[in-house]
C-alpha positions as CSV (number, residue, x, y, z in Angstrom):
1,X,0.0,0.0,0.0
2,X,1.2,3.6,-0.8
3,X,0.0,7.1,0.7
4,X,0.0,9.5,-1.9
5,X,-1.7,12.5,-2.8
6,X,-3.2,13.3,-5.9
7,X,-2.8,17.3,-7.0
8,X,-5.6,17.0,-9.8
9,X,-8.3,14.9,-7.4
10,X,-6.5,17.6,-4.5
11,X,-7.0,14.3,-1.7
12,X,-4.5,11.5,-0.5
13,X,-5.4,7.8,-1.1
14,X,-4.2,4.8,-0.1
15,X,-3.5,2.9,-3.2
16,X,-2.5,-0.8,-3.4
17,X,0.2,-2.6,-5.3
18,X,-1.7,-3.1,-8.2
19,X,-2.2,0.9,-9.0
20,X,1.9,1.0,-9.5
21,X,2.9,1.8,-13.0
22,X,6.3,1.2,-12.9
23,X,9.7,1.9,-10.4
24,X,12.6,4.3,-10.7
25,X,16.1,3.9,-8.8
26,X,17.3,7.0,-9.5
27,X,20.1,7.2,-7.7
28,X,21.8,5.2,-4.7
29,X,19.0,6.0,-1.7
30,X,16.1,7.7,-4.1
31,X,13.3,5.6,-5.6
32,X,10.5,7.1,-7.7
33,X,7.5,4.8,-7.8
34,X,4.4,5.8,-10.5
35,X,1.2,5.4,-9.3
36,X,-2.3,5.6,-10.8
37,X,-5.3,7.0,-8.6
38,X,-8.5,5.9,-8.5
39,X,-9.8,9.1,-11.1
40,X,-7.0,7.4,-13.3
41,X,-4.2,10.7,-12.6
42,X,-0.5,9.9,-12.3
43,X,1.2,10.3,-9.1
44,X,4.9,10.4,-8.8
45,X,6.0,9.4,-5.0
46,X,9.3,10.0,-3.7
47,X,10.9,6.9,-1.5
48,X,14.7,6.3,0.2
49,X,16.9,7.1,2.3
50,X,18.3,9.8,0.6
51,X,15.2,12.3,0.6
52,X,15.6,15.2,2.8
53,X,12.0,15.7,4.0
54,X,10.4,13.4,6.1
55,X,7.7,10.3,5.7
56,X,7.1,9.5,2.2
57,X,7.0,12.5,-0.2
58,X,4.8,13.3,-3.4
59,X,5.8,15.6,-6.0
């Protein structure tokens, strides 16, 4: 499950595994993970341990 917020739907969703489009490393400690709300809007969530801000991040 992944907490994300979706800026076109403006709410947050708990979406499961299945709503993943695809997975980024983009560097050593950053992963970028697509995900798919329920209205069908991409969502790109930040993940490692390399972000600087805390808890799981969308951009």
């Amino acid at each position: 499950m992944f907490l994300a917020y979706c800026d076109s739907c403006g709410e947050r969703f708990l979406l499961p595994a299945n709503h993943v489009i695809r997975v980024h490393n983009l560097a050593s400690g950053v992963i970028a993970v697509e995900l798919r709300c329920y209205e069908g809007h991409r969502i790109l969530v930040l993940s490692g341990n390399d972000i600087d801000i805390q808890g799981p991040a969308t951009v």
